[in-house]
Each structure stands twice: as structure tokens, then as C-alpha cells.
C-alpha positions as CSV (number, residue, x, y, z in Angstrom):
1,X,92.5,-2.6,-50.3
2,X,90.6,-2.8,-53.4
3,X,88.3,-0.2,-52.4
4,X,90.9,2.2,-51.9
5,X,92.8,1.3,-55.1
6,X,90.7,2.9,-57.9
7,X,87.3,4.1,-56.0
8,X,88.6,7.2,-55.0
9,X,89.7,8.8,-58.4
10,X,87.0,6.7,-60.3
11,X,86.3,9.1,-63.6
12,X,81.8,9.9,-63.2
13,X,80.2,7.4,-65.5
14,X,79.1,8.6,-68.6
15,X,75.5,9.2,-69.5
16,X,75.0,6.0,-71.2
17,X,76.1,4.3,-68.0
18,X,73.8,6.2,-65.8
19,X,70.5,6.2,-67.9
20,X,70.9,2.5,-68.3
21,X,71.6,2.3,-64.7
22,X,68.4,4.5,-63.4
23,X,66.1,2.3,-65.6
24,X,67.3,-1.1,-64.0
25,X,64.0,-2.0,-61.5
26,X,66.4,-4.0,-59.3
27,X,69.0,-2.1,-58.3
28,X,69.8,-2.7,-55.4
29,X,69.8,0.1,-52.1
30,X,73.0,-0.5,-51.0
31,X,74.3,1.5,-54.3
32,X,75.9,-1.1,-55.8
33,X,76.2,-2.2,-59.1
34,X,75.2,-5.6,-59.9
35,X,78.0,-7.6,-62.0
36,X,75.3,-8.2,-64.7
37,X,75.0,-4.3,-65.2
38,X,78.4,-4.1,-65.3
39,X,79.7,-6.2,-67.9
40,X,76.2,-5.8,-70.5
41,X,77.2,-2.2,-70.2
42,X,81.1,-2.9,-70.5
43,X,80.3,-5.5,-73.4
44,X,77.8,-2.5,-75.3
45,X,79.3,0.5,-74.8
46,X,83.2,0.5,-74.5
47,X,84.6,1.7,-78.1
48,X,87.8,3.8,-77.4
49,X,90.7,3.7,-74.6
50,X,89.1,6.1,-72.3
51,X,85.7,4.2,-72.5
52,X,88.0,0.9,-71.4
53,X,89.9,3.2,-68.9
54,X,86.5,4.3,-66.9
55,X,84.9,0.9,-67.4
56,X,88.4,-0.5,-65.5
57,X,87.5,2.1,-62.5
58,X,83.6,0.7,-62.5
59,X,84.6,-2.8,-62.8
60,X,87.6,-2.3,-59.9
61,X,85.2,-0.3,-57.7
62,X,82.2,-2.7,-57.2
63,X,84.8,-5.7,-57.4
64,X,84.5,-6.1,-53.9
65,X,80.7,-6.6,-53.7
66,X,81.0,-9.5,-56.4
67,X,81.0,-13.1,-54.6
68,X,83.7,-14.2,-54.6
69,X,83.1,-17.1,-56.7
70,X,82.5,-14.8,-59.5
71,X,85.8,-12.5,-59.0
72,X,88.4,-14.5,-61.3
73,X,85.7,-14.3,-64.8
74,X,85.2,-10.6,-64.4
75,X,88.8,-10.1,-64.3
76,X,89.3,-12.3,-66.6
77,X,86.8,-10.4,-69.1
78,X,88.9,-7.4,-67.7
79,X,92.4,-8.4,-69.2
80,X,90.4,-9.1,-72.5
81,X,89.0,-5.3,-71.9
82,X,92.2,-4.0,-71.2
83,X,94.5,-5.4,-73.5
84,X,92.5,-5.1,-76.6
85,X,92.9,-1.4,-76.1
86,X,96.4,-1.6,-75.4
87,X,96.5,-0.6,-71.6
88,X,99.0,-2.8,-70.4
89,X,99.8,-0.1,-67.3
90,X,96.2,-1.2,-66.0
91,X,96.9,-4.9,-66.6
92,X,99.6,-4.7,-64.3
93,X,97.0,-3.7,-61.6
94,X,94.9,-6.4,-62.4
95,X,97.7,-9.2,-62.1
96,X,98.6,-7.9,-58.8
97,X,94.6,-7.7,-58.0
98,X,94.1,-11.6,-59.0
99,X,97.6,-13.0,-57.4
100,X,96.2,-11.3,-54.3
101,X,92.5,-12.2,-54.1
102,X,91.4,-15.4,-52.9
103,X,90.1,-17.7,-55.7
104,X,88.0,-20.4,-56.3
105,X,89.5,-23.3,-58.5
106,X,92.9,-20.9,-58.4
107,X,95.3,-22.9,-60.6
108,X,92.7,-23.4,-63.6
109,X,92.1,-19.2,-63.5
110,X,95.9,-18.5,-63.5
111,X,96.3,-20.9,-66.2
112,X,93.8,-18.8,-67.9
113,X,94.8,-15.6,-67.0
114,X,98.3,-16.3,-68.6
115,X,96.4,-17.7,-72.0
116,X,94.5,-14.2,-72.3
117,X,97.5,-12.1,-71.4
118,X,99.9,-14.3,-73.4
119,X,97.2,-14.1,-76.4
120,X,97.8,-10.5,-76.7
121,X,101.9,-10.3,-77.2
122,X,101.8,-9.6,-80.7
123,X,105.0,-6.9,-80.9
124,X,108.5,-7.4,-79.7
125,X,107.1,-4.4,-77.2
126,X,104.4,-6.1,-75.7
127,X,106.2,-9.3,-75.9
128,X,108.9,-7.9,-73.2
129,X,106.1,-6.1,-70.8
130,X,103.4,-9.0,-70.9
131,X,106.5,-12.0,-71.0
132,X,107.2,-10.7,-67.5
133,X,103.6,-10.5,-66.0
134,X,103.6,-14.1,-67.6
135,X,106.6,-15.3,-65.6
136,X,105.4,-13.3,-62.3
137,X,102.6,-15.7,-62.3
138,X,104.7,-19.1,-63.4
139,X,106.6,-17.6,-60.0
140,X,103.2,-17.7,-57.7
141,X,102.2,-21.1,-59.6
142,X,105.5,-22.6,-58.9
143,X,105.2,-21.0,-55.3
144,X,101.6,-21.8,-54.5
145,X,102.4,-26.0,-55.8
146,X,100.0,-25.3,-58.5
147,X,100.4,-27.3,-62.3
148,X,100.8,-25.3,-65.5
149,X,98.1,-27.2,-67.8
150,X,99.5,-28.6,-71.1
151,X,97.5,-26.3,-73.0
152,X,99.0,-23.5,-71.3
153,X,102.3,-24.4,-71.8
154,X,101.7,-25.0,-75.5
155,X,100.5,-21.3,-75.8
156,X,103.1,-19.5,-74.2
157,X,105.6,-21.6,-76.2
158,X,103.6,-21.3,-79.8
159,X,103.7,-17.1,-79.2
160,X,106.7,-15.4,-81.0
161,X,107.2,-12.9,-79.1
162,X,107.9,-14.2,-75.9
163,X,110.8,-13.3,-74.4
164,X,114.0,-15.9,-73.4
165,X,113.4,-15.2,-69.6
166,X,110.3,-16.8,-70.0
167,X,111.3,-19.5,-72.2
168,X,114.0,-20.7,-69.9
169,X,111.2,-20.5,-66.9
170,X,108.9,-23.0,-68.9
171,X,111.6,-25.4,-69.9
172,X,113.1,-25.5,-65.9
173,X,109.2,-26.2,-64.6
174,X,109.0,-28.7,-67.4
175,X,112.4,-30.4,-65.8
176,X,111.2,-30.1,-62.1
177,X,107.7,-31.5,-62.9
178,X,109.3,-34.3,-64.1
179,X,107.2,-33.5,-68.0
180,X,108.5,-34.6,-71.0
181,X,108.2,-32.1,-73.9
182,X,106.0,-33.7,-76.9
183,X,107.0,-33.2,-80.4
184,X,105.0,-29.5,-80.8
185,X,106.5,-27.9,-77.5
186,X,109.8,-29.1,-78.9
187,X,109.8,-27.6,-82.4
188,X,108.2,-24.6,-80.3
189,X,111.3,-24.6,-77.9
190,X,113.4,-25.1,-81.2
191,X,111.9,-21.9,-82.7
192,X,112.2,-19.4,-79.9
193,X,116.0,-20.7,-79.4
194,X,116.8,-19.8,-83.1
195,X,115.2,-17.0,-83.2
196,X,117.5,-15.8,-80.2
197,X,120.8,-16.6,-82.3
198,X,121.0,-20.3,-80.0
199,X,120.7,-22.4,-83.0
200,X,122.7,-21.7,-86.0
């Protein structure tokens, strides 16, 4: 229940958030938050971790009201949030949030979803913790019949800090799709093997 996930322990918006709020003409009586609001205030005023961490609870509170056509971009514009403070605990909420949500035009925002979140493994640390968000949702791709795009697979391959679980996950959907690896995805596949001590 996404209402029940975050809503109830929601920090109180800052005052920032709430003068901008109570000078908005057009908002509306049901208490809501239009998604506009949301992310113009998000985009403005988020500087430090606990701005991102009570702009998360906003965000994940008036999700619901959204439509539902809009859901995958503002948690897409979430993982950017998130991870460019470093919150990777939240962006395991938000994976399981978008595997679980109906969405429109599902396999192109998972294919995205794993180019943001793959975007930010830039230590052997976040390598490991994002690498296996990243293969959770090759497993609901794989399960759901849906195509990894070429693009996506050249990302995930090009990053070097992805870990060997997921490596061997690419190069076994590659097999089973019946995909032939072109020269950069090779000399990709070639890199992460050596750096694992598999090509001397």
C-alpha cells in the first residue's frame, strides 16, 4: 500500500515547501499536491541528504494521486534524487515501488530505470548494492517476456564497477535472446572478465 508506506511517518514540510504551496491559486481541495508542485519544489529546493530524504516522503505520499501515466517519470526523477545524495536504502524502496506498480510502456521504463541506477555505481561499494537492484530487475524483465534495449545493455556492460553476478546475467539473456554481442559489448565483456582475474 503506497499510502501506508511512507505517509505515516512523513517528516512536516519545511517552510519553503509550505509558503510556496499556500501561494499556489490552484491547489486543489482534496489536499493534494499536484506533481507539478512537487517536482519545481524538489528541482529548487533540495540541497543536502535530509532535504532529498523529506522530498522522498512528499514525492512517495502523493504518488498515488498521480495518473498513472505519469508514475514511472517521477520515479524516475526520484532515483536521480536519491542517488545523487547517496541514499541507496530509499532506492531500494523505490525499485520495489516501480516492479510493483502498473506501468504504461513498462519495458522502455525498466530499461531506464536500470540506466539511471546503473549510472550511479561509481565505487566498488555502490557497485555491489546497485549491481543487485540491477539484476532484481533483469529477473522481472526476464520474467515479465520483456527485451533489454541495446543501449541498455551497452551501459551496464561499459560501468566498472559492476559486479560478476550481473555480468554473467547479461551474457546468459544475450544467449537466450538469441543476440549476438557486437564488437563494444565484447571488449566490455573482455574488461569486466580481466578485471575479475578470468583473463590472464
Amino acid at each position: 500500500n503506497l499510502k501506508a508506506s511512507s505517509a505515516s511517518n512523513s517528516p512536516t514540510l519545511n517552510e519553503d515547501y509550505t509558503d510556496a504551496i499556500a501561494r499556489t491559486e490552484d491547489f486543489p481541495s482534496s489536499g493534494t499536491i499536484p506533481t507539478w508542485i512537487i517536482l519545481r519544489l524538489v528541482y529548487r529546493k533540495v540541497r543536502t541528504n535530509a532535504d532529498a530524504t523529506r522530498a522522498w516522503a512528499l514525492i512517495l505520499q502523493n504518488l498515488p494521486c498521480a495518473l498513472p501515466s505519469r508514475r514511472a517519470p517521477i520515479l524516475l526523477f526520484s532515483a536521480h534524487l536519491l542517488l545523487s545524495h547517496n541514499l541507496l536504502n530509499y532506492i531500494n524502496e523505490l525499485v520495489a515501488i516501480f516492479l510493483g506498480l502498473p506501468i504504461y510502456q513498462e519495458s522502455f521504463y525498466i530499461n531506464l530505470l536500470l540506466q539511471v541506477i546503473s549510472s550511479y555505481a561509481t565505487t566498488p561499494e555502490t557497485g555491489r548494492h546497485l549491481g543487485r537492484l540491477c539484476f532484481r530487475m533483469l529477473e522481472t524483465l526476464e520474467s515479465r517476456d520483456m527485451s533489454l534495449s541495446h543501449q541498455t545493455y551497452r551501459i551496464l556492460l561499459e560501468n566498472r564497477y559492476i559486479t560478476m553476478l550481473l555480468t554473467n546475467a547479461l551474457q546468459a539473456r544475450m544467449l537466450r535472446e538469441g543476440k549476438v554481442p557486437d564488437a563494444k559489448q565484447l571488449e566490455a565483456y573482455a574488461r569486466i572478465y580481466a578485471r575479475q582475474g578470468k583473463i590472464h
